[in-house]
N, C-alpha and C positions, 0 to 999 in steps of 0.2 A: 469597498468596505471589507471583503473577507480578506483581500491584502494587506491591510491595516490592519486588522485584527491578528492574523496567523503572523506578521511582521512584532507586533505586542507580545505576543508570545514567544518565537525566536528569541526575542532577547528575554524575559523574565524567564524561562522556564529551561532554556538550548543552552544561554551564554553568547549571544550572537553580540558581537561587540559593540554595536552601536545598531537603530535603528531604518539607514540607509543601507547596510549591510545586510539586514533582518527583510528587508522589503525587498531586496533584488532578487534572496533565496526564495521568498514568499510569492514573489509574481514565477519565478521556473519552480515553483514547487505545484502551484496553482492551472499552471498551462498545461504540467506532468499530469494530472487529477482530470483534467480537459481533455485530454488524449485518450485516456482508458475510457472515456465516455464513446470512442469512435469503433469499439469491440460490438459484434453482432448480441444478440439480448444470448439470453442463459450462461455466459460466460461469467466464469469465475475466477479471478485474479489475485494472487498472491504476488505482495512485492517483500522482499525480505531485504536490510539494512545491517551492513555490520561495520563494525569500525575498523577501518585498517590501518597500517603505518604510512598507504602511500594516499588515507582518505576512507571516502564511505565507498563500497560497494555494494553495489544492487541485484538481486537476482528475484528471479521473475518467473513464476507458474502460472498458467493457464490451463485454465479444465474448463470443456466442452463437453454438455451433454449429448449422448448418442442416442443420434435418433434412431426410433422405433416404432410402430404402428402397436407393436403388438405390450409395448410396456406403457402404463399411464406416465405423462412429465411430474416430473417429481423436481422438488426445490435442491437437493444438493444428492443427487446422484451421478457421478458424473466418472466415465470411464477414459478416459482421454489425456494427459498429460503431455506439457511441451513445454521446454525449457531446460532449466540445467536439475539434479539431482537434489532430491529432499533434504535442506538443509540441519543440520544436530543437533542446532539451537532449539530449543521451546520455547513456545512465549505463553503469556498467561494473561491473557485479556481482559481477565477478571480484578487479577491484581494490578495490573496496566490502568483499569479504570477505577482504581481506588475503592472496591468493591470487595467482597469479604466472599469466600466461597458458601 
């Protein structure tokens, strides 16, 4: 069902030309989704998209809370970075979700 669904989407919202086309990106987009589920818990995942000439390019941050006995866990503090450099881009999640600030 979420493969049909995200496949319904690719094409009314992406442009994906047809819905066979839409369902192959929808099952490796979906398996992609499946994968970060296999990251140890507290781990926080950035995946960043940009459009290129030769295609989409992916990059990818990971932050790892550091452990501590002597600091409480806390939901987003997190000292640790791995991957490539902060990308330039801003996004706006806000406006992303059709939401007004």
């Amino acid at each position: 069902a979420a493969v049909d669904r995200l496949a319904e989407q690719l094409v009314v919202r992406c442009g994906a030309p047809d819905i066979e086309t839409a369902r192959a990106a929808a099952e490796e987009e979906i398996a992609f989704a499946q994968s970060l589920c296999e990251h140890p818990p507290n781990t926080l995942i950035g995946v960043n998209r940009t459009s290129e000439q030769a295609g989409i390019r992916e990059s990818f941050r990971t932050l790892h809370r550091k452990a501590s006995r002597l600091e409480p866990a806390t939901a987003f503090r997190f000292v640790e970075i791995e991957g490539e450099d902060a990308s330039a881009e801003k996004f706006d999640l806000l406006a992303f979700a059709g939401r007004q600030k």
